[in-house]
C-alpha positions in Angstrom: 82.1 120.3 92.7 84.2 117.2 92.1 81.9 114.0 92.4 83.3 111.5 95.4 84.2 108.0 95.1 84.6 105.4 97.8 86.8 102.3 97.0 87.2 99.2 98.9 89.9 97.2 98.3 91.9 100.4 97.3 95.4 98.2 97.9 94.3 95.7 95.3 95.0 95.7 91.8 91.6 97.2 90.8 91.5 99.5 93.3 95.2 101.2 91.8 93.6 101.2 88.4 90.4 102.7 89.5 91.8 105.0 91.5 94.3 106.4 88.7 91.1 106.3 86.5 89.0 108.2 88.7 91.5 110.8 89.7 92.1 111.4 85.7 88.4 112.2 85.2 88.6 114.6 88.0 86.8 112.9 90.5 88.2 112.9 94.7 88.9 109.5 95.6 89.2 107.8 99.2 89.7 104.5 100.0 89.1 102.3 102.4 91.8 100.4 104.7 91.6 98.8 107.4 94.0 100.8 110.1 96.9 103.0 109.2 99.0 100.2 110.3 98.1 98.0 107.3 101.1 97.0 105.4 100.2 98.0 101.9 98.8 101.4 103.2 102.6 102.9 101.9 101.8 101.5 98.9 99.1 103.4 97.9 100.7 106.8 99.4 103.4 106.0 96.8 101.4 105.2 93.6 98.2 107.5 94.5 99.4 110.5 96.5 96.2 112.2 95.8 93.9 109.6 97.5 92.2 110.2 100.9 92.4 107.1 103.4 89.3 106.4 105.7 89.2 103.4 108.1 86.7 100.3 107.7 86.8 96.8 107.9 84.4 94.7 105.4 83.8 92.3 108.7 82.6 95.5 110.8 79.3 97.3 109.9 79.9 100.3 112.0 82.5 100.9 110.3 81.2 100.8 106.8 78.3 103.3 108.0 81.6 105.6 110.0 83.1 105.7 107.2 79.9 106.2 104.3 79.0 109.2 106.5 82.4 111.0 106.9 83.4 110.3 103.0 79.6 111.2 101.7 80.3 109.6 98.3 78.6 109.8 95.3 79.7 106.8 94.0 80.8 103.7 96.0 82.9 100.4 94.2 83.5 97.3 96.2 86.3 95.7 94.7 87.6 94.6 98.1 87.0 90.5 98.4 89.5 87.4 98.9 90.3 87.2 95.5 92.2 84.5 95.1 90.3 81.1 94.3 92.3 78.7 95.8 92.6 79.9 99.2 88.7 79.9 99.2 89.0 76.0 100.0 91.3 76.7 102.8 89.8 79.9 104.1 85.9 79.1 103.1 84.6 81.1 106.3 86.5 83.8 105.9 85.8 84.1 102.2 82.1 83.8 103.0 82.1 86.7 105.5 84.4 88.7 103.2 83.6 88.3 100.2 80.3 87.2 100.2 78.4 89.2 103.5 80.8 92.0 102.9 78.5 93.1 100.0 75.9 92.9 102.2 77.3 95.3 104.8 78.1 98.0 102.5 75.0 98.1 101.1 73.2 98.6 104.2 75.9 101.2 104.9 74.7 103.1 101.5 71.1 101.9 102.5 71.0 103.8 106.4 73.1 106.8 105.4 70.8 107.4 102.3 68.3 107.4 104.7 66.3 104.5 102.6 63.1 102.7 103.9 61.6 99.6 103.0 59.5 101.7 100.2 61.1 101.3 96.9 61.5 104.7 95.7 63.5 106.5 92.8 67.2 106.0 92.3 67.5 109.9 91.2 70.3 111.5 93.3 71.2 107.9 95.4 74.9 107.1 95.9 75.4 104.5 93.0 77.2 101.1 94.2 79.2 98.7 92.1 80.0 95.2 92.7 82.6 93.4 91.9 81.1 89.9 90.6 83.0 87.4 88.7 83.2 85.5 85.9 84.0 82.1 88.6 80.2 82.6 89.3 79.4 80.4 86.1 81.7 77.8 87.3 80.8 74.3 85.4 79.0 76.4 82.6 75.8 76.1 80.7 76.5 77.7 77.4 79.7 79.6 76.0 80.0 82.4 75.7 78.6 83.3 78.7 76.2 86.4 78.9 74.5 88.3 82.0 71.6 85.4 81.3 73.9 82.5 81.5 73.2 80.2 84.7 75.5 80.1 87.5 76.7 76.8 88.8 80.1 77.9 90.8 82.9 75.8 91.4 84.6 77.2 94.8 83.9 79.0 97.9 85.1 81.8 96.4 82.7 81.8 93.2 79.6 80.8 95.6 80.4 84.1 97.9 80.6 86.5 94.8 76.7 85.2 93.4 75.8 85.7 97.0 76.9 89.1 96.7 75.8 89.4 92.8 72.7 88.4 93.3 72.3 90.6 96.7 73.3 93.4 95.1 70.3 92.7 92.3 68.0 92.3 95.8 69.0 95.8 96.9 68.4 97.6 93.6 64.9 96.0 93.0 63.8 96.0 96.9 64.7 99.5 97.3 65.6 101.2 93.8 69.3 101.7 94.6 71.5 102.5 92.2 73.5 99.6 92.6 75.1 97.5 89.5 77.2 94.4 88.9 80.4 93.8 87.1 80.2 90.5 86.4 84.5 90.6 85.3 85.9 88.0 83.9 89.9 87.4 84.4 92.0 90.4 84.3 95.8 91.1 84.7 98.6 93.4 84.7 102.0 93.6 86.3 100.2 94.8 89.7 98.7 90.9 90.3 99.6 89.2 93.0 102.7 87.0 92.6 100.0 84.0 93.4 98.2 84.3 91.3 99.2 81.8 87.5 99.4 85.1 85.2 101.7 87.1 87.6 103.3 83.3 88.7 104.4 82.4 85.1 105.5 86.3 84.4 107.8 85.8 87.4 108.9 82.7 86.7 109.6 83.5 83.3 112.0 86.6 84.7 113.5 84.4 87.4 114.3 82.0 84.7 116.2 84.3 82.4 117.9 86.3 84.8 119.2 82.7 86.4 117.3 82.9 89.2 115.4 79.5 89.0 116.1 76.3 86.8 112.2 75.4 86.6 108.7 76.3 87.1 105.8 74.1 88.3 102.7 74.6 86.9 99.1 72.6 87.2 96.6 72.6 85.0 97.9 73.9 81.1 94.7 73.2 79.7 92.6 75.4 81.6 90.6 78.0 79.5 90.3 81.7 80.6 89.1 84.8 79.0 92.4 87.0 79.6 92.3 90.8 79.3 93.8 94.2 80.7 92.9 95.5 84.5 93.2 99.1 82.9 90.6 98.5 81.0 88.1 96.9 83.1 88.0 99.3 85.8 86.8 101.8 82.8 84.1 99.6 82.3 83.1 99.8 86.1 83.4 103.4 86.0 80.9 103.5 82.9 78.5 101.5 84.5 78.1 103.6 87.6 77.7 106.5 84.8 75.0 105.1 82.7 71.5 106.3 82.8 70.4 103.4 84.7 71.6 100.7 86.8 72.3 97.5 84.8 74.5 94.5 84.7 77.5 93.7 82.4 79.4 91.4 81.7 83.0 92.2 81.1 86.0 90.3 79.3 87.5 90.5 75.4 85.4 87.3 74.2 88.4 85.4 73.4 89.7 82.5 75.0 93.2 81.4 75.6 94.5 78.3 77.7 97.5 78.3 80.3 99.5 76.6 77.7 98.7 79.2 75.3 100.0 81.4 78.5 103.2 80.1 79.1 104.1 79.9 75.2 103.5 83.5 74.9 105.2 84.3 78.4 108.7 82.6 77.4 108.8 83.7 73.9 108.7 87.0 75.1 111.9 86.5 77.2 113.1 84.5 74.1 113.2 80.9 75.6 111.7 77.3 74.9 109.0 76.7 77.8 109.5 72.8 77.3 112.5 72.7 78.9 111.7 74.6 82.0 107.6 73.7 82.4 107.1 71.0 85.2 103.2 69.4 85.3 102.5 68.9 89.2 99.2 67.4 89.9 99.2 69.0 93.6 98.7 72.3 92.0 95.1 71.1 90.4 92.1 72.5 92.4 89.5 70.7 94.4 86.8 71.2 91.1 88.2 72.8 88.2 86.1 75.4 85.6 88.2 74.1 82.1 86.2 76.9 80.1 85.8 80.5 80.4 84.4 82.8 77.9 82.7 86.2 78.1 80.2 87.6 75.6 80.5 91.4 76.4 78.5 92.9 73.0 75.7 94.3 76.1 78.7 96.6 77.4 80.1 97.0 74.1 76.8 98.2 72.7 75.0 100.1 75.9 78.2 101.5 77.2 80.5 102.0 74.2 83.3 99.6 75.6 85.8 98.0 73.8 89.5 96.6 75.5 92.3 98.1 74.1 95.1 95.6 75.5 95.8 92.6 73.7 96.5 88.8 75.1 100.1 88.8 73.8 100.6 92.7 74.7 99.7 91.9 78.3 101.4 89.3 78.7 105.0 91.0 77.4 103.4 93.8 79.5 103.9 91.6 82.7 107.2 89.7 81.9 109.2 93.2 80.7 107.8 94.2 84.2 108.9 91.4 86.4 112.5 91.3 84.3 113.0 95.1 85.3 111.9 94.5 88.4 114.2 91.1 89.6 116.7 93.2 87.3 116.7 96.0 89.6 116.7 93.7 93.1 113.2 94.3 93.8 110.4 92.2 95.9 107.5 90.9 94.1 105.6 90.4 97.3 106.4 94.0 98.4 106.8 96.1 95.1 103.9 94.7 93.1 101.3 92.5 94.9 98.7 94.6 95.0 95.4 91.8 95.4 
């Protein structure tokens, strides 16, 4: 029989990817939404026609458990989360209960359907969980590159919520020998980002630009460092973890470093124009407490798991401005056609 996978946050961009992946490999795939009157639900009928939609609600622990025992999955991935960092500040609560107690919630949802006691027994024949951590977990770092032993020291709600969750999940696996594994991700893009967030921003803004839709675009921080990579490639990486022998953590990114400068130069030379004359600085865009430097060191996953990225920096990001410039070309809504996070 086909092995069974549960997704959460099966309308974001990880979610597609996973789902694609996991359908290729043969697997039966559901998701997770919260009603059949969520907006984005059409979305996923359109790009994944073969995925099965169950209700649940990351704030409601019934209906985690509801939906663990009707879906009766071998393998469960929590991608779902507040993803995006600034909002954190404005929505620290909310990202709390989401991102951070939501881990919490569907791992007792694994932990009562399993049937799992307070006795730490064998992990043999479990439903295996993966968690979605993140490379904003490190924050102000320690040491670069950073490795699964580097410190954390995060730098927003957002990061503080995820190494509640990381670390929970590390709790859960110890306490009661779950199968349960962390993906400690650092920043990954495609043309499915949300329009908020700066790769999918400058991408648009790049397309807007050339096809004279805007005269400018405002950006904050250029010298911010991330470690860029390919959301295709990363969700292969979660689905290798859940299928290793045992349950460990990774961290995941390409181990090269490129700042938002770096970013925009490669985004408007692939649309052919001069990013000088269309780049505004505006302080207001600056967050609260900045991370300047992230870099992942992913030999563990590249030596345990055999994975490698396949995308690179400048690929992806002529990847996502051909995208946006076919789809502004064709009279399309980023907010509705692509924003999948």
């Amino acid at each position: 029989m086909a092995r069974r996978a549960l997704i959460t946050g099966i309308t974001g961009q990880d979610g597609s990817y996973l789902a694609e992946h996991l359908l290729s490999e043969g697997y039966e795939v559901w998701g997770l939404v919260r009603g059949q009157a969520n907006p984005r639900v059409p979305r996923v009928r359109r790009l994944l026609q073969d995925v099965r939609l169950v209700r649940g609600d990351l704030l409601d622990q019934g209906s985690l458990i509801s939906a663990v025992e009707k879906v009766q999955p071998d393998e469960v991935y929590n991608l779902g989360a507040i993803s995006f960092v600034p909002m954190s500040w404005e929505q620290a609560e909310l990202t709390a209960e989401v991102t951070g107690m939501g881990v919490l919630r569907v791992l007792e949802a694994i932990r009562v359907c399993s049937g799992i006691t307070a006795s730490r027994g064998s992990s043999a024949g479990q439903i295996r969980f993966y968690q979605a951590s993140s490379s904003e977990m490190f924050g102000q770092v320690r040491e670069t590159p950073q490795t699964e032993r580097t410190p954390f020291h995060p730098r927003s709600p957002y990061g503080v919520a995820k190494a509640y969750g990381h670390f929970l999940t590390q709790n859960y696996r110890e306490s009661y020998g779950m199968f349960a594994v962390s993906g400690i991700l650092f920043n990954h893009e495609s043309p499915r980002r949300g329009a908020e967030f700066v790769t999918r921003k400058v991408s648009l803004g790049v397309a807007r630009i050339k096809l004279g839709m805007a005269a400018e675009l405002r950006l904050g921080n250029l010298e911010a460092r991330r470690d860029w990579g390919f959301a295709g490639d990363f969700v292969r990486a979660m689905h290798m973890m859940l299928s290793a022998a045992g349950p460990e953590d990774y961290v995941i990114g390409t181990g090269r470093t490129h700042s938002v400068r770096e970013l925009v130069e490669a985004a408007f030379a692939a649309a052919d124009l001069d990013w000088e004359r269309y780049v505004v600085c505006d302080a207001s865009l600056h967050r609260p407490a900045e991370v300047d430097l992230l870099c992942a060191d992913p030999k563990k996953a590249r030596t345990q798991l055999g994975w490698e990225p396949t995308v690179s920096f400048e690929e992806l990001v002529a990847m996502m401005v051909e995208a946006d410039l076919r789809l502004l070309a064709d009279g399309g809504d980023p907010e509705q056609d692509s924003s999948w996070a």
